[in-house]
C-alpha positions in Angstrom: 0.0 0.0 0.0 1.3 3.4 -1.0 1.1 6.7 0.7 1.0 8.6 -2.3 -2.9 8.3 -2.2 -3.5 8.4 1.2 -6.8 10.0 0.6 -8.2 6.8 -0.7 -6.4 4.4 1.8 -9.2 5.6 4.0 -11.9 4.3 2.0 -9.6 1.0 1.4 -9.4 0.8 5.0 -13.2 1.4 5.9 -14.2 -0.9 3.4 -15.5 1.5 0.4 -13.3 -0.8 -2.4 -16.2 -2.6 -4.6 -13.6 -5.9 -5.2 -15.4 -6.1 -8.8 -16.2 -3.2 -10.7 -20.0 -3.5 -12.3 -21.8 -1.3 -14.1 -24.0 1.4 -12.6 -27.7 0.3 -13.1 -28.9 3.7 -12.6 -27.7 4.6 -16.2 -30.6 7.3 -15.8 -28.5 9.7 -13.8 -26.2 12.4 -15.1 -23.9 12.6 -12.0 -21.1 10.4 -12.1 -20.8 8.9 -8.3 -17.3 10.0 -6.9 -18.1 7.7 -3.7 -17.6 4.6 -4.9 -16.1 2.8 -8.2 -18.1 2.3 -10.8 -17.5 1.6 -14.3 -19.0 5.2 -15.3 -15.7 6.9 -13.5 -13.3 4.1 -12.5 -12.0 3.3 -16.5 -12.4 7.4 -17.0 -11.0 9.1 -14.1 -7.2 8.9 -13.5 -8.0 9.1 -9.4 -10.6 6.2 -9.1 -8.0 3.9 -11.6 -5.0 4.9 -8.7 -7.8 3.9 -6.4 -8.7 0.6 -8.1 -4.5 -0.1 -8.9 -3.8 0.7 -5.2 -6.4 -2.2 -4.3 -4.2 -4.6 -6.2 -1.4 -3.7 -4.1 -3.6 -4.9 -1.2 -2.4 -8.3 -2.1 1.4 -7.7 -1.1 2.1 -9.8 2.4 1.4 -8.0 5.0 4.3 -9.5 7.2 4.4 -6.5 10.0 0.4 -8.2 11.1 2.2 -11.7 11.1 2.2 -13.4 14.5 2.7 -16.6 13.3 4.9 -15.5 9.8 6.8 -17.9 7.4 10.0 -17.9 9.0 8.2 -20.2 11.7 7.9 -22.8 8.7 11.6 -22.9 8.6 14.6 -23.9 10.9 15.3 -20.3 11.9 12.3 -20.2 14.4 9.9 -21.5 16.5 6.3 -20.4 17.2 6.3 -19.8 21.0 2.6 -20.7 21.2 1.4 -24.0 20.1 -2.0 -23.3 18.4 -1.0 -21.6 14.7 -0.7 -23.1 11.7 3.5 -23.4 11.5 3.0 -25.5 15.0 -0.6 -27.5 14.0 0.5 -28.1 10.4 3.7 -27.3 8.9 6.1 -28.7 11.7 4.4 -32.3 11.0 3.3 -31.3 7.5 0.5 -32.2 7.8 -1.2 -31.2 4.8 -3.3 -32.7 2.0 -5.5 -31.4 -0.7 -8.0 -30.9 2.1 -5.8 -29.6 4.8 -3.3 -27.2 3.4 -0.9 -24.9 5.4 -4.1 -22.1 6.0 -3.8 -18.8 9.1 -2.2 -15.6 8.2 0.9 -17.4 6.3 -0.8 -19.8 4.3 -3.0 -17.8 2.7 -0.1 -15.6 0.8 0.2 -18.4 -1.0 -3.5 -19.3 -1.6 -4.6 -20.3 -4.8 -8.0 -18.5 -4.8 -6.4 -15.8 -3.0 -3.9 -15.6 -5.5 -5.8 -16.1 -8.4 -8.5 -13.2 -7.5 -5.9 -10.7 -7.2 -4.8 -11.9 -11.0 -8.2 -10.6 -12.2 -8.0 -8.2 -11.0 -4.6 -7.4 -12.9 -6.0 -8.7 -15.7 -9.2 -6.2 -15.4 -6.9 -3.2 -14.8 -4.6 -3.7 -18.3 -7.8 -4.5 -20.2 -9.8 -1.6 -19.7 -6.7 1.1 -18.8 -5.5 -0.6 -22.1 -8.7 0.3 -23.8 -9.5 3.8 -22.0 -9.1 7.3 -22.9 -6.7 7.9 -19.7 -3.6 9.9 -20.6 -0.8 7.8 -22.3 2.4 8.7 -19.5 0.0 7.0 -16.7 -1.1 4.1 -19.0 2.3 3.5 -19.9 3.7 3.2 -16.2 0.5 1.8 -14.6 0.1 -0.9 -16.9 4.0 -1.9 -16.4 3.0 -1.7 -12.7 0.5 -3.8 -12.4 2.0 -6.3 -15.0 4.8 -6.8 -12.3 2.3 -7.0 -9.8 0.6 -9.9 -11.7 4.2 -11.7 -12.0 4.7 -11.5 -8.2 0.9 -12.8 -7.4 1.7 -15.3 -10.1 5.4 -16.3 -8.5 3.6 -16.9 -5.2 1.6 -19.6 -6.7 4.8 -21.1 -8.6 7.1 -21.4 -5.7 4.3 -23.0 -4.1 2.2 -25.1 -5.9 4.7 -25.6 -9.9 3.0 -25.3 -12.8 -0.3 -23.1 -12.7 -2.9 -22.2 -15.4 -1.7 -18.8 -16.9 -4.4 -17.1 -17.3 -4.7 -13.4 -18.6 -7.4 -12.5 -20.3 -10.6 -11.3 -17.8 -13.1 -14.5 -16.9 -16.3 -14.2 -16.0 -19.0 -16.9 -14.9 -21.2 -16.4 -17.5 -18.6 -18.1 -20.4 -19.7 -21.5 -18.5 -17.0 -24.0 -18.3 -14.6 -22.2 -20.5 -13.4 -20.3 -17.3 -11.3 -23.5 -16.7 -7.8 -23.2 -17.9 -5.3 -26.3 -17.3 -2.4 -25.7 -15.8 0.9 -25.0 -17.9 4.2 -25.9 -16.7 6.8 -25.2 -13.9 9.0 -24.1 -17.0 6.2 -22.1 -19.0 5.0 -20.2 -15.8 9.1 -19.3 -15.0 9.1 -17.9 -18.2 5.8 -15.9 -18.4 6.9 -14.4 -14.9 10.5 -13.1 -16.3 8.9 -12.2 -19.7 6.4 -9.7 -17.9 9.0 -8.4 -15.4 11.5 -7.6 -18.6 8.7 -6.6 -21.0 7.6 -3.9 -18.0 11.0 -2.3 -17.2 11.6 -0.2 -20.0 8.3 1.5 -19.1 8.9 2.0 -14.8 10.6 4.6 -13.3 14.1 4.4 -12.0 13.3 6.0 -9.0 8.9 5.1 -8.5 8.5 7.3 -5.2 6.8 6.0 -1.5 5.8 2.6 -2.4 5.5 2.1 -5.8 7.2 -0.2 -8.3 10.0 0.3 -10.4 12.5 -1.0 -12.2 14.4 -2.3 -9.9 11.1 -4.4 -8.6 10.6 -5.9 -12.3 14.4 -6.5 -12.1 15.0 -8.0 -8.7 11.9 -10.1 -9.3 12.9 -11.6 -12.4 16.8 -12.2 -10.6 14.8 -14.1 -7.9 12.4 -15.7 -10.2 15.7 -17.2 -12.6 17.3 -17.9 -9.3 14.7 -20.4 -7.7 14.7 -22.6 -10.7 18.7 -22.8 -10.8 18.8 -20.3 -14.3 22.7 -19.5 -12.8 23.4 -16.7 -15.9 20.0 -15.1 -16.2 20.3 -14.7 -12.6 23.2 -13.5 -12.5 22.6 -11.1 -15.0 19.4 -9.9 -13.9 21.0 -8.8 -10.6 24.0 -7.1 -12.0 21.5 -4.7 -14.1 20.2 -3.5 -10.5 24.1 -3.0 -9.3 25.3 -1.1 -12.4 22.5 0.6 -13.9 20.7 1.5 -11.1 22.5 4.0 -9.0 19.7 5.1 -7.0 20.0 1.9 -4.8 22.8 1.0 -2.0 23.4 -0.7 1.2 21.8 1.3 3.9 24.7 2.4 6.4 22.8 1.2 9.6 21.8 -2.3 9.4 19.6 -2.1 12.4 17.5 1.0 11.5 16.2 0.1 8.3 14.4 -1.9 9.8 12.5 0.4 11.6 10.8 3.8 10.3 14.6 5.1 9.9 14.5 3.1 7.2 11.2 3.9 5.1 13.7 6.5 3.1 16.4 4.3 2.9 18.4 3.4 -0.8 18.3 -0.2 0.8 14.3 -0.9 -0.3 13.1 -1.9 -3.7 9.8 -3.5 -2.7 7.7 -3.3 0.6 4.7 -2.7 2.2 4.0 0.8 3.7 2.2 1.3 6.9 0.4 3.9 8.9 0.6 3.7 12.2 -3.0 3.2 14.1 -4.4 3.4 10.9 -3.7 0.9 8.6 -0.5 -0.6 11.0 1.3 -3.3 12.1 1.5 -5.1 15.2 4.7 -7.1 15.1 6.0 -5.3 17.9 2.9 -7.0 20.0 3.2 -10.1 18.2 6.9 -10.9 17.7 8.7 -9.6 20.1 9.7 -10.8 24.2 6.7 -11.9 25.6 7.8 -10.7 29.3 9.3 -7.4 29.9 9.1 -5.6 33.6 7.5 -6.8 36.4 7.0 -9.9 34.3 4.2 -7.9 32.4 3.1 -10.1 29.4 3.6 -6.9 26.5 4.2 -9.2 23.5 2.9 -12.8 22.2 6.7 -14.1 21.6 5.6 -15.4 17.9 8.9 -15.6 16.7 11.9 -17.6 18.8 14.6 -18.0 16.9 16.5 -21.5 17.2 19.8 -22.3 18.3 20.5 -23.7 14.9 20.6 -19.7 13.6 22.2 -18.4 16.5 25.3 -20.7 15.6 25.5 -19.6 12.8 26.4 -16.1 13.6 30.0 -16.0 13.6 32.4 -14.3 15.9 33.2 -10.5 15.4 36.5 -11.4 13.7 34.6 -13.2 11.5 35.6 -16.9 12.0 32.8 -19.1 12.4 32.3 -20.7 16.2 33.4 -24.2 15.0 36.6 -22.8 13.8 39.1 -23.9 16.5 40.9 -20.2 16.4 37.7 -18.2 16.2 38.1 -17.9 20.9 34.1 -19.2 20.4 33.5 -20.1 24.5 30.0 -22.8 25.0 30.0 -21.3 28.4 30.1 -17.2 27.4 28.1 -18.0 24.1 27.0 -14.2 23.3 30.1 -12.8 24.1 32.3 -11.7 20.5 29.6 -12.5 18.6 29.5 -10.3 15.3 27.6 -7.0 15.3 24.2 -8.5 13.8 24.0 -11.0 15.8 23.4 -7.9 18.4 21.2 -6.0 16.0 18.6 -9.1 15.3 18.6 -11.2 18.5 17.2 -10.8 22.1 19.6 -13.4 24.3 20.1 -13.5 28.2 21.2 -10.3 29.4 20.5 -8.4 26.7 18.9 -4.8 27.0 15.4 -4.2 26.1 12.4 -2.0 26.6 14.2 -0.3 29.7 15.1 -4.2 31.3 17.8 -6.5 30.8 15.9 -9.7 29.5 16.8 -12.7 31.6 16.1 -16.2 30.4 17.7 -18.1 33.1 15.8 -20.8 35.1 12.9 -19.4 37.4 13.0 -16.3 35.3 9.7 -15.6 33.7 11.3 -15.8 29.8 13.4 -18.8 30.8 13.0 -21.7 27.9 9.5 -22.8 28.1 10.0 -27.0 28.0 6.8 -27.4 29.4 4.8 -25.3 26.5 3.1 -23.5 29.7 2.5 -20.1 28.0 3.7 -17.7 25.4 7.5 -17.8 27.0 10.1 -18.4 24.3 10.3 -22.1 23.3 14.0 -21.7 22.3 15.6 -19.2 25.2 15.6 -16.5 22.5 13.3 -14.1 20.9 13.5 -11.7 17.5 14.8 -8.6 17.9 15.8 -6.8 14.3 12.5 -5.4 13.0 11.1 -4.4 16.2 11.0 -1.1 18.3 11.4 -1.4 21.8 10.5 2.5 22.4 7.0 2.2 21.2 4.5 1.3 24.0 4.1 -2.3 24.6 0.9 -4.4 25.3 -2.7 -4.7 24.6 -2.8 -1.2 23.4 -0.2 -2.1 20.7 -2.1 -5.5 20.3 -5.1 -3.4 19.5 -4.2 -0.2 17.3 -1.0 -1.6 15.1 1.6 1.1 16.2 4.2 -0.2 13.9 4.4 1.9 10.7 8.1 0.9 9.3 7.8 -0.8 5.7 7.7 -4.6 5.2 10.2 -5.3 3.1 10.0 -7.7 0.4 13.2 -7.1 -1.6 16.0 -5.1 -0.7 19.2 -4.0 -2.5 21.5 -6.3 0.3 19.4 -9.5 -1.8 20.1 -8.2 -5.1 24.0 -8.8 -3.8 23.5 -12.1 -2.2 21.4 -13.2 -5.4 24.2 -12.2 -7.7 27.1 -13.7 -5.9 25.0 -17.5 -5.4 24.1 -17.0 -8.8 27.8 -16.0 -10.3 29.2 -18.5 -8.2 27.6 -21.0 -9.7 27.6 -20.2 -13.4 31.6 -19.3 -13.5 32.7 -20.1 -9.7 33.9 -17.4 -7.2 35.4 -14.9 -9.2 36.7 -11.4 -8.2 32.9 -10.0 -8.6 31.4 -12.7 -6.1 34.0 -11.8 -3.6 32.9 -7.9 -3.9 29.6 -8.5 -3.8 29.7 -10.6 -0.1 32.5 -8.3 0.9 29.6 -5.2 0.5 27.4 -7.1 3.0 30.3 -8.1 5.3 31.4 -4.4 5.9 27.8 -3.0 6.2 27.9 -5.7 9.0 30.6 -4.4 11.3 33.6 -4.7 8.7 33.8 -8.3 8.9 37.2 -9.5 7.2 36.6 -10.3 3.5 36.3 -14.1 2.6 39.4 -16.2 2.6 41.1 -15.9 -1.2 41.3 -19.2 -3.2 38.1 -21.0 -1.7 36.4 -23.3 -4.5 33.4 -23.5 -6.0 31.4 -25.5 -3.0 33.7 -23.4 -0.1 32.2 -20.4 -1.5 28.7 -21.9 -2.1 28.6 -22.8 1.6 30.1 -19.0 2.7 27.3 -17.9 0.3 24.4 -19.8 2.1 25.5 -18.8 5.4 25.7 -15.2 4.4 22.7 -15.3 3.7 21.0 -16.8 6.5 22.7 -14.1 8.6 21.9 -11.1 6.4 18.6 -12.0 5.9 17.7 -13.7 8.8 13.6 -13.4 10.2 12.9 -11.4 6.8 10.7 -14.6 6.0 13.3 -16.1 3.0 14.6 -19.2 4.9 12.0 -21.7 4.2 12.1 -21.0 0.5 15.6 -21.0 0.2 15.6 -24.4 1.8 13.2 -25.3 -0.6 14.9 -23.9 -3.9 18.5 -25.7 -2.8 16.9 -28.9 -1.8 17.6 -29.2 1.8 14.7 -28.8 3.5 14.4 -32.6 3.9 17.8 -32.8 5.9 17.4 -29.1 7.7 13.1 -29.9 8.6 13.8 -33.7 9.6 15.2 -33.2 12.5 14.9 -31.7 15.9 15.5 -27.9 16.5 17.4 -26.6 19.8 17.1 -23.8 22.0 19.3 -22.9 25.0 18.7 -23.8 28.4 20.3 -21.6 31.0 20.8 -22.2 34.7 22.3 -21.3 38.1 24.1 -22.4 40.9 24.9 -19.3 43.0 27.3 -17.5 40.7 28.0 -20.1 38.3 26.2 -20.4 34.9 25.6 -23.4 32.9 24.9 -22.9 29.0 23.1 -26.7 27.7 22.0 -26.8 24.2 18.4 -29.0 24.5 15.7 -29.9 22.1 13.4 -27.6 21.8 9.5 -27.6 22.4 7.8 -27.4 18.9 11.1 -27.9 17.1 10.2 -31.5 16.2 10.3 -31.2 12.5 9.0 -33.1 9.9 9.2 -32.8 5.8 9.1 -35.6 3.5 10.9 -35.0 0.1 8.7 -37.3 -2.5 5.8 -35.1 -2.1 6.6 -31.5 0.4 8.6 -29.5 -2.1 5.5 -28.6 -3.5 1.8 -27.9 -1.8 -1.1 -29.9 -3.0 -3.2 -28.3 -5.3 -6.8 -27.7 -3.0 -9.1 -30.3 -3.8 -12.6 -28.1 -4.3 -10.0 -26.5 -7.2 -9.6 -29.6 -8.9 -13.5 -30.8 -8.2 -14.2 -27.4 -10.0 -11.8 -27.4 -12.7 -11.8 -30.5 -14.5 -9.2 -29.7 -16.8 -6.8 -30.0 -14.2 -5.6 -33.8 -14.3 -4.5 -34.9 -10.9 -2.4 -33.5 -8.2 1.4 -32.6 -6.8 3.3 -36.0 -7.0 2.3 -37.3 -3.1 -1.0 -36.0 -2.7 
């Protein structure tokens, strides 16, 4: 959602959007309605057709109202309440053409959900195609919302394969030719990069508060060719970003962009905009510590990252903790540790919300091995995206006092994209190096990579580059999918760290943690089942996923 039109985010808001345009029947009356779409202004009047295009961005995940979001389906976290979906369903995966992975993370990738935001793309480039609008706003709102289409469209690729392309506007009254069989895994890659390249000449460089732009069809189409393992077009499509499109850099404070510091910032290509108490989040409420003073429950602890990603930080020189010479110590764990571990992790004895947060045994966040309330499941909660100077509690809960964006891209991707992508179509050359060497200054001017490594040493820097950088951003699980790993990484249990006290001595024990029992079966999970009332409607659809 954009800002720019902030006059009609109200009536978005209050629920004045008609989600299909149809035609006035009160063709008697010579005053065009400016209440309300109708095909009489919407088609006609360069406001309503922001107002109808601004509804399509409705669709984008809104990850800051998340309490349960999609890095719970990974190994990076744990839900630290057992009731949502990435606790009932995906940690078994449990799912079926009648049960699929459903709450506020399961319907991003929905297939009528998905699907019902297509027509409406498809509605928009018909009749702004066909209209009288001026030709500067049909040129860059058609490109827009042919981008938009492709990222509604990838959702439903990474999730489900192949899917019927479908562009032209349906409508029930064409009877059984509504139903469209699905192309392939291949075909829908390709119509996805086709319509983010065929877009970019028309998008701005720089689009303004929330809009898309070149860099969105780009980074899209880099992400797109990177999931299915396209190493050059990858690569290529990220380097366009890096050296045609200046107006886009690493933002200087890592831990600010995150938060409304960072709504300006050169770092974002893609997000969702909030305003706060209006239309905003509540991820601090959601997300964040559950206990803060006096033991005051002031957030739901939906996100508890594991000790799986916590390991994986490395030590402020750089070295990894299982690197003999990194001076790692089990029994001072969060001492040393590199600078973002700081920025996106709450540990013991951390400071937050006026309090040092203590997570030893007796204390109300201590690791929750009994699944007794919302404590953290894992002995750690998210930090990076969160503001511990807004007020915390039920008045959070209620209003959504969170207005930084939701970012969905940003440029520090475009760098980790290129350098797995480069890597693997040539190997590490000089250009890979400077692209994870960017990242690993931004971060606290971590040493550059070791020279000489080989193609698989680099690979595995690469991967855990990434983890770091874009750790509880909500990438994990799909990069687990895209490289194939998610049946080691999900079949097996997840830790957390159990902390306790004798006097003045302090015992660190890595233990299983509560809810980090995973499981993920490779001949049928790398891929959702297609719902089963889809395939009873649409006949032309023959069968299911392999599995289901």
């Amino acid at each position: 959602m954009t800002k720019l039109f902030s006059k009609y985010n109200l009536l978005i808001a209050t629920g004045c959007v008609l989600l299909t345009v149809q035609a006035c029947k009160d063709s008697e009356l010579d005053v065009i309605p400016r209440d309300r779409l109708t095909e009489a202004n919407v088609w006609t009047d360069q406001g309503a057709s922001n107002l109808f295009l601004n509804d399509i961005y409705q669709g984008l995940p809104d990850g800051n109202n998340w309490y349960d979001p999609v890095e719970n389906w990974s190994d990076n976290s744990i839900c630290g309440f057992p009731w949502p979906g990435s606790r009932q369903v995906v940690q078994q995966m449990i799912v079926n053409p009648n049960s699929i992975p459903g709450g506020d993370i399961g319907n991003i990738y929905g297939w009528t959900r998905n699907y019902s935001y297509i027509r409406k793309c498809n509605l928009f480039i018909k009749n702004v195609s066909a209209s009288s609008l001026p030709e500067a706003f049909k040129k860059s709102s058609l490109a827009e919302v042919k981008v938009l289409r492709a990222y509604y469209y990838q959702l439903l690729w990474m999730a489900y394969g192949g899917v019927p392309i479908i562009t032209d506007v349906l409508s029930q009254d064409q009877g059984d030719a509504i139903f469209k069989p699905r192309n392939t895994a291949d075909e829908t890659m390709q119509f996805i990069t086709k319509e983010c390249a065929d877009a970019y000449a028309d998008l701005p460089d720089a689009p303004g508060s929330g809009r898309i732009g070149k860099a969105t069809a780009m980074v899209l189409k880099g992400w797109v060719e990177l999931f299915a393992n396209k190493w050059s077009d990858a690569a290529a499509s990220n380097k366009k970003i890096i050296d045609d499109l200046k107006n886009y850099d690493l933002d200087p404070d890592y831990e600010a962009f995150f938060l409304k510091k960072g709504n300006a910032s050169k770092e974002s290509i893609f997000y969702r905009e909030y305003i706060a108490t209006v239309k905003g989040g509540v991820i601090d409420g959601t997300c964040g510590p559950t206990f803060t003073g006096n033991d005051a429950e002031t957030s739901w602890g939906g996100v508890n990252p594991t000790q799986e990603l916590v390991d994986d930080y490395a030590m402020a020189n750089g070295k990894v903790i299982t690197d003999p010479s990194s001076g790692y110590d089990p029994q001072k764990p969060y001492v040393g540790r590199e600078k973002r571990f700081y920025q996106s992790i709450n540990f013991d004895g951390c400071y937050w919300y006026n309090t040092s947060l203590s997570m030893r045994d007796n204390a109300a966040n201590a690791i929750d091995l009994a699944d007794k309330n919302d404590a953290t499941q894992t002995g750690y909660y998210m930090r990076k995206r969160l503001n511990d100077k807004i007020t915390l509690g039920a008045a959070n809960w209620d209003v959504g006092t969170s207005d930084q964006n939701y970012n969905i891209f940003r440029y520090a991707e475009v760098l980790l994209n290129y350098a797995e992508a480069q890597n693997e179509a040539v190997g590490p050359d000089a250009s890979v190096y400077n692209a994870i060497g960017r990242i690993r200054t931004r971060a606290g001017n971590l040493p550059n990579l070791p020279a000489g490594l080989s193609q698989a040493e680099m690979r595995t820097a690469i991967r855990r580059e990434r983890r770091i950088e874009l750790a509880l951003e909500d990438k994990r699980y799909w990069d687990l999918i895209r490289w194939r790993i998610a049946e080691v990484n999900l079949n097996k249990p997840l830790h957390g760290m159990k902390i306790t006290t004798n006097g003045s001595n302090v015992t660190y024990t890595v233990v299983p943690a509560v809810g980090g029992d995973r499981k993920f079966f490779a001949s049928k999970n790398y891929l959702f089942p297609i719902p089963q009332n889809v395939i009873d409607q649409n006949k032309q659809i023959k069968g299911n996923n392999p599995g289901y």
